[in-house]
C-alpha positions in Angstrom: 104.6 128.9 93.1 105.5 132.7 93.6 102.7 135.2 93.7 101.5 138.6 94.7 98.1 137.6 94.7 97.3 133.6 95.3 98.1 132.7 98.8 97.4 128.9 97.9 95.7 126.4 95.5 95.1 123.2 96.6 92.7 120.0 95.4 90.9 117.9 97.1 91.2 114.5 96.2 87.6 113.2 96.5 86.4 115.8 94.7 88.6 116.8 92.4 87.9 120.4 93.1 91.0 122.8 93.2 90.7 125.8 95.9 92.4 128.8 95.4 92.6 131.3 98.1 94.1 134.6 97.0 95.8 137.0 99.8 92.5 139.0 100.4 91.0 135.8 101.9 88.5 135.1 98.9 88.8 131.3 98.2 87.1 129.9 94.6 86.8 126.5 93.7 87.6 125.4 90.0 86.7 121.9 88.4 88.0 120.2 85.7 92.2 120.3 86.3 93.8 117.3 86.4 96.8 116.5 89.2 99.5 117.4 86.3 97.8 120.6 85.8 97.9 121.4 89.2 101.1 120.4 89.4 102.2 122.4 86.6 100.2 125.1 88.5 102.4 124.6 91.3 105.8 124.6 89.4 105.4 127.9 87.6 106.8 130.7 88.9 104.2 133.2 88.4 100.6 131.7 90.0 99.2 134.6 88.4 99.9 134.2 85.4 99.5 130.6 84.8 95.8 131.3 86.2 95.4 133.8 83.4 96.9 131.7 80.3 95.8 128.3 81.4 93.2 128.4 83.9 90.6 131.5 83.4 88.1 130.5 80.9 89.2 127.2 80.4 87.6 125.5 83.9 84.4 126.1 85.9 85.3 128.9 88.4 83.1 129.7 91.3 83.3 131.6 94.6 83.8 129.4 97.7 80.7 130.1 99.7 81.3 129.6 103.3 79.7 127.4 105.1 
């Protein structure tokens, strides 16, 4: 995935929670993607954009607090 803004989004398999860090350093945690969405995710060639049309507003998306 190529982006300006999302340095990496990743899931954690007992959870099922994806973590996306953006470049700034913020990290957010979103529920309810499958693998083949993060996959898809992964494959497109804007991250930003695919977070736009297919992830914000349809998933639970909440600032990683840390620790």
């Amino acid at each position: 995935m190529d982006s300006t803004w999302i340095e990496s989004v990743s899931r954690d398999d007992n959870t099922g929670v994806v973590t996306m860090t953006t470049e700034s350093g913020r990290a957010y945690e979103i529920s309810g993607m499958s693998e083949s969405q993060l996959e898809s995710w992964h494959n497109e060639s804007s991250g930003g954009s695919y977070f736009n049309t297919a992830v914000r507003g349809k998933h639970d998306i909440v600032r990683a607090t840390n620790g």
